[in-house]
N, C-alpha and C positions, 0 to 999 in steps of 0.2 A: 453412531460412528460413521467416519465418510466413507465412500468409497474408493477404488484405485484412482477414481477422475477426480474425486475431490468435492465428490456432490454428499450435501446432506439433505434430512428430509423429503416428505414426499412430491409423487411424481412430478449582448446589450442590455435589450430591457429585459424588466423585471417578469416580464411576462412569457418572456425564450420567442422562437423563433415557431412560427409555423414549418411545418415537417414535408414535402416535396418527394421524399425519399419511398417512404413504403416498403421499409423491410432493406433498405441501404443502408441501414442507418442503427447504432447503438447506444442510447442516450445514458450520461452517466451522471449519478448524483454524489457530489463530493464534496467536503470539507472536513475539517479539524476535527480530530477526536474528540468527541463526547458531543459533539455539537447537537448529534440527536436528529438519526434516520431512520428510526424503526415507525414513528409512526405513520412516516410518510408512504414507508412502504409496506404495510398493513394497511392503508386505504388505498393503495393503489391496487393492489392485491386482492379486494372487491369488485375491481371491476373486468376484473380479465386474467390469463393464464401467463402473471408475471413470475418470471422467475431472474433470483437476482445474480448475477456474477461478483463476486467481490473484487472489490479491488483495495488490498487490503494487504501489507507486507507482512502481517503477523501471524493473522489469521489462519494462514498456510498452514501452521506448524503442528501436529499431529500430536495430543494431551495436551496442550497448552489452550484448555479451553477456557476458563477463568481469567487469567490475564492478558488474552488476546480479545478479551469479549465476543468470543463465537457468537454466536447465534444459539437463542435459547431453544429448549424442545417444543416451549410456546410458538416461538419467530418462524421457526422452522415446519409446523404445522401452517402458519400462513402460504408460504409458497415456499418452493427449491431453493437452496442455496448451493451455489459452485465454489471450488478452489478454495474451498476450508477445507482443514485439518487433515491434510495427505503426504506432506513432508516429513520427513525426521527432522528435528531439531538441529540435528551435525550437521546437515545438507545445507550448504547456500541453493540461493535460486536469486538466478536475476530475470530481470527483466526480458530480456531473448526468452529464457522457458516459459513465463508467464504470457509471451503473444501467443506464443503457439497453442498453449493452455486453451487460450481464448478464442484462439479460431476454433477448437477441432469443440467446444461446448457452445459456442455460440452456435456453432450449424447444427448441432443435436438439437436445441433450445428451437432453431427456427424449422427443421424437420419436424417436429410434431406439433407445427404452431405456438408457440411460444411464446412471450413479451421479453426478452433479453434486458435486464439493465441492468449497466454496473452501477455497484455501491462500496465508496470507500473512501480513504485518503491518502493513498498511495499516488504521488502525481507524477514519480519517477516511472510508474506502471503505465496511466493515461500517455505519459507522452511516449514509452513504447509503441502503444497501439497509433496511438496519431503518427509518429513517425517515423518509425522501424530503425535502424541502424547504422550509422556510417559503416563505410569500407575502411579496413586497415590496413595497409599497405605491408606485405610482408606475414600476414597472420598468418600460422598453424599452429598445431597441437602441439608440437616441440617447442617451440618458440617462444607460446603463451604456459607452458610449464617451467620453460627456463626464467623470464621474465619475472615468477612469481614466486619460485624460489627465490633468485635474488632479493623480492622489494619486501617479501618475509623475514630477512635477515638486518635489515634495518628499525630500530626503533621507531616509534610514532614520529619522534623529532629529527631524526633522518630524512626520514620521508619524508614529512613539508618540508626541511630545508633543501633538498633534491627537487621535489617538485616549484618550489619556488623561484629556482634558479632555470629550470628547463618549462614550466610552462606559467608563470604566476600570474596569471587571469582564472586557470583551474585553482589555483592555491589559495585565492584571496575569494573566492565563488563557495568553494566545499567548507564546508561546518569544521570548526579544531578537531569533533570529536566523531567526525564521519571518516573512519580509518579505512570505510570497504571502497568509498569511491577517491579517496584520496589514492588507497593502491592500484585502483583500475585506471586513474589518470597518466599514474606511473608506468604502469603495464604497456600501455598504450605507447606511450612515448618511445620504452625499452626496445617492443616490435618495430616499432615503423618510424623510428627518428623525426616524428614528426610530433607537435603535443595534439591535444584532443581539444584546446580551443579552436587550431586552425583547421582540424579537418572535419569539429563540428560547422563551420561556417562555410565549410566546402559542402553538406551534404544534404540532399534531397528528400524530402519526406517522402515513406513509401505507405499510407494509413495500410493495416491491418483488412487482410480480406478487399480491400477499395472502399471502405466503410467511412461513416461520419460518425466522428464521437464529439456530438456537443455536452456541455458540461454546466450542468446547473447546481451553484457554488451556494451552502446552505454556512448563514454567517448568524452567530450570536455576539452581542457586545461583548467585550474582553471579561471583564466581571463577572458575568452572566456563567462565560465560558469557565473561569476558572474555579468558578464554586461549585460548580457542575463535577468537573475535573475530579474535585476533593470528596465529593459526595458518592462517587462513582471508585473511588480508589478505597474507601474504608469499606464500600459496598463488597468489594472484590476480596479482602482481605477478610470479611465475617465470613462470606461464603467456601473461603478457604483455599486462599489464593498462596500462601505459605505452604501446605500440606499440599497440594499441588506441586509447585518447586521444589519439595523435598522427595515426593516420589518420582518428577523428571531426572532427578540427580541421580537417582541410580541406574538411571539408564542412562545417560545423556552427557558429553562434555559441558561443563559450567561456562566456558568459552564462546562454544557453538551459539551458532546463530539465532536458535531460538531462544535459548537461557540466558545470551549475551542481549537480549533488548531490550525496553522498558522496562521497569518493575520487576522484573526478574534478577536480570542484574542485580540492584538494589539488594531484592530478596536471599539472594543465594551471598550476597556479603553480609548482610542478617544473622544468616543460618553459619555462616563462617564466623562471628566473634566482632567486624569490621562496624558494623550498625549496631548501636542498642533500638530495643522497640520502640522507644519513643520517638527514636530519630528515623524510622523506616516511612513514616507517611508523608511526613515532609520532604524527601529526600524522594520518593516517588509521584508526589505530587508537582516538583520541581520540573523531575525530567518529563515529565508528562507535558505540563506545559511549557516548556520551550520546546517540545517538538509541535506543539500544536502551533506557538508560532510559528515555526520553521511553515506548518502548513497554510497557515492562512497567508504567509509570503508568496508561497509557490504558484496557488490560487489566486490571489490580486493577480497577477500576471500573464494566466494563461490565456489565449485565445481563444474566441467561441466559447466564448460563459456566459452564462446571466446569474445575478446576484437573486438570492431569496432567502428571507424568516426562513425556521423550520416551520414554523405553523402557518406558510403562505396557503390559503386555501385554493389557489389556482392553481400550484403547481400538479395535483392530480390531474387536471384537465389538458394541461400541456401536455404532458408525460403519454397520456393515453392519446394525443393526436399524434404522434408521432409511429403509433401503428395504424391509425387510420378509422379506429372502430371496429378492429378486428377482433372478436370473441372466438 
C-alpha cells in the first residue's frame, strides 16, 4: 500500500543527447500504453539507485491496482515507485497538483542521492512540468466555482457547441470524448473572456524546479502494439480486474474519475446489465487503443525526444549518463 506521498516499495537521434546538467536534469521515459517499460527499467535499476516517478494519469488512483497496472510487488522490489495509488477515485487531480507532487519528491529522490526518472504516458503531465501554466486574467476561487457550475449544467453537446463558437481551435484540438478539458477550455474562457488558444500562445514556459526533462519516446509498430493491448486486457481481467470494480463500487462514485476511465467504465456498464461478457474485451480493448493513439500523437510532436525500440540496448547507457556515473 502507498504512502500519504504516493510512494510504494522500497527505499533527435536515436541515441538521446549527452547530459551537461548533473543533477539539473529529469530524464523521462514515455510512450503508449503497453508499449512495455518494465524492462527497461529493471536494467536500469542494476546499475544505480533509480527510482521511478510515474507519470501516469491512472495510476494515481488508490485500489485501482489491476486496471491501472500499478506496479507489481515484483516491480516494486526493483526500486521505488512515486505518485501511485494515493488519490481517491472521486478526487480529480490535474496537472498543477501533479507539478508540485513532483517537485517536493524529486528533491527527496535527489536528498538521499537518488536517480529520479519519470515513467509514463501521461504527456498532459510532461508538458506541466516542461511548462508550468498560463496566467488567467480574472481567476479566483469564486470565479472558477461559478464558472463550473454553470459549464456542469450543460450537456456534453452544449459544451462543444459553446466552445466551438467562443474558442474553435480548442474545439477542433480536444477529443469528442475529452469532457474534462473540453470543460477547463470553457472555464477558462467564462473567467477571463478570453479563450485558452490565445492566451496559450501568449505564455512562457516556466520548466519545473528550472529542470530539463528530455523525453525518450519508446515506439512499437501499431500491430505489435495492439496485440499486446489485447494480451494484457484478458491478462487483467483473469487476475481479477472485475471483482476489483465491483469492490471500488462500494465505495466509490461509478462517475468519478477513477471508475470513469479505461476499462473501468466499460466494466462497471458490465456489472450494470449495459455489456454482455462477450462484448466487454472488445469494447475495452477498443478504448485502450485509441488512447494509445491519442499517445503516440501527442509524442510525434513533443520537443526534446528521441525515438527508441523498447529493447534498444543503449538506452540503459544514455539514461545513466545523464547522472554522470553517480552510485
Amino acid at each position: 500500500m502507498a504512502g500519504q506521498d504516493g510512494l510504494s516499495g522500497q527505499g533527435g537521434g536515436a541515441s538521446g543527447p549527452e547530459s551537461p546538467f548533473r543533477g539539473q536534469i529529469c530524464p523521462a521515459v514515455v510512450g503508449p500504453t503497453a508499449v512495455g517499460k518494465t524492462s527497461l527499467v529493471t536494467a536500469l535499476a542494476a546499475h544505480g539507485p533509480l527510482e521511478v516517478i510515474s507519470l501516469d494519469s491512472r495510476q494515481i488512483y488508490r485500489g485501482l491496482r489491476i486496471g491501472t497496472a500499478q506496479p507489481t510487488a515484483e516491480e516494486l522490489a526493483v526500486c521505488p515507485h512515486h505518485l501511485i495509488d494515493f488519490v481517491d477515485p472521486d478526487e480529480k487531480y490535474s496537472g498543477a497538483r501533479f507539478r508540485t507532487d513532483f517537485a517536493r519528491v524529486y528533491q527527496e529522490i535527489r536528498a538521499r542521492g537518488g536517480w529520479p526518472l519519470l515513467v509514463g504516458g501521461a504527456g498532459m503531465y510532461l508538458k506541466a512540468l516542461r511548462e508550468g501554466f498560463m496566467d488567467i486574467p480574472g481567476h479566483s476561487q469564486p470565479r472558477l466555482q461559478e464558472a463550473r457550475a454553470q459549464v456542469a449544467r450543460w450537456s456534453p453537446e452544449q459544451l462543444r457547441q459553446k466552445l466551438r463558437q467562443v474558442d474553435p481551435a480548442s474545439e477542433a484540438r480536444i477529443h469528442e470524448n475529452d469532457l474534462y478539458r473540453a470543460q477547463r477550455a470553457m472555464e477558462i474562457y467564462l473567467i477571463s473572456g478570453r479563450s485558452m488558444t490565445a492566451l496559450t500562445a501568449e505564455h512562457r514556459p516556466t520548466p519545473c524546479l528550472g529542470l530539463a526533462f528530455p523525453a525518450h519516446v519508446l515506439h512499437r509498430p501499431v500491430p505489435e502494439l495492439d496485440a499486446r493491448i489485447a494480451r494484457r486486457t484478458e491478462a487483467m481481467l483473469a487476475e481479477g480486474w472485475i471483482e476489483e470494480t465491483e469492490a471500488a463500487l462500494k465505495k466509490h462514485q461509478p462517475q468519478g474519475p477513477g471508475l470513469g476511465s479505461i476499462g473501468y467504465r466499460e466494466i462497471v456498464r458490465h456489472l450494470g446489465g449495459e455489456l454482455g461478457r462477450e462484448e466487454l474485451v472488445p469494447a475495452i480493448v477498443l478504448a485502450t487503443r485509441q488512447y494509445a493513439k491519442r499517445q503516440r500523437t501527442w509524442f510525434r510532436h513533443i520537443p526534446e525526444s528521441w525515438n527508441h525500440e523498447p529493447e534498444d540496448e543503449g538506452l540503459v547507457g544514455v539514461l545513466r549518463g545523464y547522472w554522470g556515473g553517480e552510485s
